[in-house]
C-alpha positions as a Markdown table, in Angstrom:
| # | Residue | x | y | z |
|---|---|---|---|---|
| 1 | Unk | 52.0 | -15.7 | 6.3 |
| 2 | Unk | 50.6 | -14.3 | 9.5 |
| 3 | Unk | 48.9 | -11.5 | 7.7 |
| 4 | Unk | 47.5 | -13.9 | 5.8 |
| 5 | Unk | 45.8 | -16.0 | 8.6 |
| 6 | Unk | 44.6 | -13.1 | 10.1 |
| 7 | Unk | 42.8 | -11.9 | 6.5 |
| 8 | Unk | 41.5 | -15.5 | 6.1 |
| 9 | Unk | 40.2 | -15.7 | 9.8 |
| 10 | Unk | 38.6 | -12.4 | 9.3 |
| 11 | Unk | 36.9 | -13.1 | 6.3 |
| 12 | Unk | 35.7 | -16.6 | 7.5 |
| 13 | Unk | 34.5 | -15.0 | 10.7 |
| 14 | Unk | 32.5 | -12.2 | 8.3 |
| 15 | Unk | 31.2 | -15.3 | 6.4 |
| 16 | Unk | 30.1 | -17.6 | 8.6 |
| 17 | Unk | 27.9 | -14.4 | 10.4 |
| 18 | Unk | 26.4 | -13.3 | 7.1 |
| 19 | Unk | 23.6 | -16.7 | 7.3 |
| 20 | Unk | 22.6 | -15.5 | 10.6 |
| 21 | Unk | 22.5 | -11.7 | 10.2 |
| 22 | Unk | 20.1 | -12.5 | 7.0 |
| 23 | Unk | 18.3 | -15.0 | 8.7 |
| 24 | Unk | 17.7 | -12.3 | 11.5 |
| 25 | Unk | 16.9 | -9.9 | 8.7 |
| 26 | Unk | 14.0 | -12.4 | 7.5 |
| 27 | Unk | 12.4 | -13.1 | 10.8 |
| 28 | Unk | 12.3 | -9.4 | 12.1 |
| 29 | Unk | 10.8 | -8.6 | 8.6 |
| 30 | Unk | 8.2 | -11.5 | 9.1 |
| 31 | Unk | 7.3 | -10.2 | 12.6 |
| 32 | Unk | 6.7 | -6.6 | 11.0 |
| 33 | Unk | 4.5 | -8.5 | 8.1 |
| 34 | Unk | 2.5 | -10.6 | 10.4 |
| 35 | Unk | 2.0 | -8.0 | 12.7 |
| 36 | Unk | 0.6 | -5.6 | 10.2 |
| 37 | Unk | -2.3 | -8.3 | 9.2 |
| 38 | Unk | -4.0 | -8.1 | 12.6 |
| 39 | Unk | -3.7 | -4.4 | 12.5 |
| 40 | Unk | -6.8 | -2.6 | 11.7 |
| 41 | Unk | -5.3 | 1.2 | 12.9 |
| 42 | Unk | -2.6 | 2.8 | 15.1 |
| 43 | Unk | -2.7 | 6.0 | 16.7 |
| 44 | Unk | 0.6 | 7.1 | 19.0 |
| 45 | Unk | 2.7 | 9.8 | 19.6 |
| 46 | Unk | 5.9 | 10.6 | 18.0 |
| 47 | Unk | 9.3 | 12.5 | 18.1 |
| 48 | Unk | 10.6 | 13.7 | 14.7 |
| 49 | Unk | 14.0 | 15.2 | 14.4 |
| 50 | Unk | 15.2 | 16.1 | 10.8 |
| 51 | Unk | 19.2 | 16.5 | 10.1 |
| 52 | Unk | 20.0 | 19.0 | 6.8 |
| 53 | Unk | 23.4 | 18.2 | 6.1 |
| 54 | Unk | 24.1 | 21.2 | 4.3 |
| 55 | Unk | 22.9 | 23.7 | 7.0 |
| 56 | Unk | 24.3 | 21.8 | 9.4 |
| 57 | Unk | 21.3 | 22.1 | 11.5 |
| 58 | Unk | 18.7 | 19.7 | 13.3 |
| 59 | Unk | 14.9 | 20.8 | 13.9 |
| 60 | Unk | 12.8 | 18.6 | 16.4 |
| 61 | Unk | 9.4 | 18.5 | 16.1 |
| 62 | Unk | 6.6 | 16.7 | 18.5 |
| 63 | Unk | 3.2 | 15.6 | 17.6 |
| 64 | Unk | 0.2 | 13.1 | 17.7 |
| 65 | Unk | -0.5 | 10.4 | 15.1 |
| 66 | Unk | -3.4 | 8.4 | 13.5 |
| 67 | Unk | -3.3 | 5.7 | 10.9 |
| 68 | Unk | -6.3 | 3.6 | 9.3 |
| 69 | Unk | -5.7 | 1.8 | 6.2 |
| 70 | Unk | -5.0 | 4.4 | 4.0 |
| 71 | Unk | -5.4 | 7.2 | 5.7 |
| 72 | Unk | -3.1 | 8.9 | 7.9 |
| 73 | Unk | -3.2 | 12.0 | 9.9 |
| 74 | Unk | -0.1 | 13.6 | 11.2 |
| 75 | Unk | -0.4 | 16.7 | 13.8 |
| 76 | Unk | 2.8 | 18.7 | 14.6 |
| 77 | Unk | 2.6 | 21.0 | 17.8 |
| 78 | Unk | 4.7 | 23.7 | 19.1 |
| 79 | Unk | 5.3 | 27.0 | 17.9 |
| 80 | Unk | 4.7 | 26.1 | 13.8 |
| 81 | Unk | 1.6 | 23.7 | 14.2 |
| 82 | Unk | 0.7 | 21.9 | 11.2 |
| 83 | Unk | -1.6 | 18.8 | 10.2 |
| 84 | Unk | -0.8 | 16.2 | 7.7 |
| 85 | Unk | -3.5 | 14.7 | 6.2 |
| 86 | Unk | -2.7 | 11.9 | 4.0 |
| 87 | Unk | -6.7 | 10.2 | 2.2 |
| 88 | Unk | -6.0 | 7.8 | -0.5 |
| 89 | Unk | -4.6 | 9.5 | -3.3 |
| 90 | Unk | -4.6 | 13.0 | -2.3 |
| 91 | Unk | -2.4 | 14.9 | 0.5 |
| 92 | Unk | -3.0 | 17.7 | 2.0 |
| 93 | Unk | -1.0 | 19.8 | 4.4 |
| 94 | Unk | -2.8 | 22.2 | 6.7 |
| 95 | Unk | -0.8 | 25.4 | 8.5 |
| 96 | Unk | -2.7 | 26.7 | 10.9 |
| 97 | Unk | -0.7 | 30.0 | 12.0 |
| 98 | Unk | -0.6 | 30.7 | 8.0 |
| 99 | Unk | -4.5 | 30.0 | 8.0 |
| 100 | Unk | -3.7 | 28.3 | 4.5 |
| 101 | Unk | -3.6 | 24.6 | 3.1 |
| 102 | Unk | -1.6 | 22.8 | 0.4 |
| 103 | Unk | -3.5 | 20.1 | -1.6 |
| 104 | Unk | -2.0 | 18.0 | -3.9 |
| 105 | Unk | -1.6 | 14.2 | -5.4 |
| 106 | Unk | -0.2 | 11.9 | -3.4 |
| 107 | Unk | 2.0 | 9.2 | -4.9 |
| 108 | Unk | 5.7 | 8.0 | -3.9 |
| 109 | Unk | 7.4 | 11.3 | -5.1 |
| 110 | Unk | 5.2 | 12.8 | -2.2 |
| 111 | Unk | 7.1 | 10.8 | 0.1 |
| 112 | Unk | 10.0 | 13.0 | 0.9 |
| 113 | Unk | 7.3 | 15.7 | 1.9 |
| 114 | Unk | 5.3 | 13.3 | 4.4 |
| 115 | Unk | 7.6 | 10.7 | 5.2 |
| 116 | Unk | 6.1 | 9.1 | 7.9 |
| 117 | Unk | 3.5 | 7.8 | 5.7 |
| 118 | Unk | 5.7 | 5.2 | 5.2 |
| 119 | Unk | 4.2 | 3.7 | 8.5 |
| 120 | Unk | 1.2 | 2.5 | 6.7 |
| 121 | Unk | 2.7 | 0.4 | 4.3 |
| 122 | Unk | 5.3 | -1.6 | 6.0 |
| 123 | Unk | 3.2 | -4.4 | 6.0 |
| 124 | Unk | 4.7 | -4.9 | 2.2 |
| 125 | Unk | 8.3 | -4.7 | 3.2 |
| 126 | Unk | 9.9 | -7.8 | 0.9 |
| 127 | Unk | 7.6 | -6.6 | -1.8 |
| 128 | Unk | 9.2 | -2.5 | -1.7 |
| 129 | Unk | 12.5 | -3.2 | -0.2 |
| 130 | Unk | 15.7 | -5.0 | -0.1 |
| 131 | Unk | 16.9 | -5.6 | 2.9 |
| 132 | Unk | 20.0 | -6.1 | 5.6 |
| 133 | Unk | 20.6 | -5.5 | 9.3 |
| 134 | Unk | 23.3 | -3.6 | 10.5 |
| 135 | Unk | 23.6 | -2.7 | 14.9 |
| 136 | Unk | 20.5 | -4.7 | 15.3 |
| 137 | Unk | 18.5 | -2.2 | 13.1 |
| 138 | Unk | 16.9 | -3.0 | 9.8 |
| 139 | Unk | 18.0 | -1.3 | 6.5 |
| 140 | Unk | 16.0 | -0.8 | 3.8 |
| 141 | Unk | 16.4 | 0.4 | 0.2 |
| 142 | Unk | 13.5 | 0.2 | -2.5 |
| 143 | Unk | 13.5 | -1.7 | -5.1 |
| 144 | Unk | 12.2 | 1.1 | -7.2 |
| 145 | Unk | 12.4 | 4.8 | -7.0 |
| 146 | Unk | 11.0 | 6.5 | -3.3 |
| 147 | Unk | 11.1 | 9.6 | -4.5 |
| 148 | Unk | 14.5 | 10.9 | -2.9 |
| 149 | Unk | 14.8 | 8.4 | -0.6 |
| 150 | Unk | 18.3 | 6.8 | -0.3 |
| 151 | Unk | 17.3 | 4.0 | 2.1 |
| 152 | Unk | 15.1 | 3.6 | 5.6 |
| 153 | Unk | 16.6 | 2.1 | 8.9 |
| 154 | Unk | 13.7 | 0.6 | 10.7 |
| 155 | Unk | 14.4 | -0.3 | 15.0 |
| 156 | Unk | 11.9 | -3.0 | 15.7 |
| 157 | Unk | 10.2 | -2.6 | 19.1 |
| 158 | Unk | 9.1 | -5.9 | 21.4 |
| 159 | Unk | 5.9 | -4.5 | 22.4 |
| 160 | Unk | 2.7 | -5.1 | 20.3 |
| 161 | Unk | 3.5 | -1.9 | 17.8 |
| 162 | Unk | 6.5 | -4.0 | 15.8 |
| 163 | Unk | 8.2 | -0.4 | 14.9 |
| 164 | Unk | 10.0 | 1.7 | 17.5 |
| 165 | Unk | 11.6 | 3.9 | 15.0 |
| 166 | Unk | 12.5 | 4.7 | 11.8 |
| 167 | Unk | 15.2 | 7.2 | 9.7 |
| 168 | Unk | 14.8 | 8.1 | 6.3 |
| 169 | Unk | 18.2 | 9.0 | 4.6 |
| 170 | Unk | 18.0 | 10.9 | 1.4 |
| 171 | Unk | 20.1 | 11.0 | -1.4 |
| 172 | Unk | 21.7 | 14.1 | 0.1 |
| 173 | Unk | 22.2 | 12.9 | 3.5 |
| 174 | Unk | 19.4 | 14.4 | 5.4 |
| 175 | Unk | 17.8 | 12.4 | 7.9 |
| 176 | Unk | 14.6 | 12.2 | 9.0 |
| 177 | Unk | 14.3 | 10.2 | 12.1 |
| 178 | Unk | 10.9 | 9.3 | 14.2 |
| 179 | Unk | 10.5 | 7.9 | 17.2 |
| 180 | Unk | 7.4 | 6.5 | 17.8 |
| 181 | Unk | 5.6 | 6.8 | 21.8 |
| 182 | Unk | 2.5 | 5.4 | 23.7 |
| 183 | Unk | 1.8 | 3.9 | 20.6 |
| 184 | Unk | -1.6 | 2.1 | 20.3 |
| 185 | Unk | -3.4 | -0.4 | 18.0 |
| 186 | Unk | -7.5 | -1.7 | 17.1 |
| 187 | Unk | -8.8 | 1.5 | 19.1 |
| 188 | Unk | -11.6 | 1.8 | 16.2 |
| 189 | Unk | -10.9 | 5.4 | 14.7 |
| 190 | Unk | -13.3 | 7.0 | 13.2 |
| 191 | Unk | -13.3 | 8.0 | 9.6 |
| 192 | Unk | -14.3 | 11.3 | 11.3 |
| 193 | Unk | -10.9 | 12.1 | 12.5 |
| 194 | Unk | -9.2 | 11.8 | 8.8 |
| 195 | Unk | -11.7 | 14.5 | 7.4 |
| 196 | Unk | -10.0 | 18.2 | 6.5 |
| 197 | Unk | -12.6 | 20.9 | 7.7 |
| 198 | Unk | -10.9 | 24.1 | 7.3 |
| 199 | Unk | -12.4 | 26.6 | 9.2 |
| 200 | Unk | -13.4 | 30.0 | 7.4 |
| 201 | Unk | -10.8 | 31.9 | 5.8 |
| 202 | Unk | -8.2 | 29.2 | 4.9 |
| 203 | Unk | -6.4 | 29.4 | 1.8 |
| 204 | Unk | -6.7 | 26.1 | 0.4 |
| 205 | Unk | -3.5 | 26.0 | -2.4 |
| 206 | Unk | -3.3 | 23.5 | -5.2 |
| 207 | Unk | -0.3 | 22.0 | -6.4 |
């Protein structure tokens, strides 16, 4: 009998918490939305640390950001730079060292190459995902096929940016997380910026 009780408490407790952790799922989702209709661009900085599960190993990367409706450029410093360009339909991804370039369509299969693209469309969250909250962070799986994306864990920030980081778990377990800095909005970016002008000699690659 006292085994029992203790089930039926638990289950109560886990019951009568599951209204407010979806109601707190539906207001930090309508924040994001209602954020991302006053938001005309962002540019920031941003931490990216990917996890490979199999290797058991964890590259950091470090870089700049600028997003404008649908076009996104991501620059990755250190000691492999690389720019992500990311204009309407097409991606392309720019290795400087290599003095070559990879252009190709870009569509949701190209997410797992890019995937902090994602930024740009989170203003379409109940539309894409389904979603729950678990330690105060949102968790989203699509509604239809991401690519090889398992599900995205979104921290919502209190400043004016809505997002203060976001993991992206594959179907494998790798995890790609970003943490977003000094991030800015409405600074009127110019279309300049999301241009590709390879210098002389680049390789420009096809897929």
């Amino acid at each position: 009998m006292a085994l029992l009780k203790t089930i039926t408490i638990c289950l109560f407790t886990i019951f009568s918490l599951l209204p407010f952790a979806l109601c707190h799922a539906d207001n930090q989702v309508e924040k994001i939305q209602k954020a991302y209709e006053n938001i005309k661009d962002i540019r920031g900085n941003f931490i990216q640390k990917s996890h490979i599960k199999d290797l058991k190993r964890t590259d950091t990367y470090k870089g700049e950001f600028f997003i404008k409706s649908k076009e996104m450029r991501w620059e990755y410093k250190g000691d492999k730079p690389q720019t992500v360009y990311i204009n309407g339909d097409d991606i392309i991804i720019y290795q400087k060292k290599e003095r070559q370039a990879f252009k190709a369509k870009f569509d949701r299969a190209t997410y797992g190459q890019a995937p902090i693209a994602l930024l740009g469309g989170f203003g379409n969250i109940d539309n894409e995902f389904n979603v729950s909250t678990k330690n105060d962070r949102l968790i989203l799986k699509p509604k239809k096929p991401m690519g090889n994306i398992s599900h995205i864990e979104l921290l919502p920030s209190n400043g004016e940016f809505p997002i203060e980081s976001l993991a992206i778990i594959d179907t494998l377990s790798n995890r790609v997380e970003i943490h977003l800095k000094d991030v800015k909005i409405n600074t009127d970016l110019k279309d300049k910026i999301f241009e590709f002008s390879p210098p002389e000699n680049v390789n420009i690659l096809r897929q």
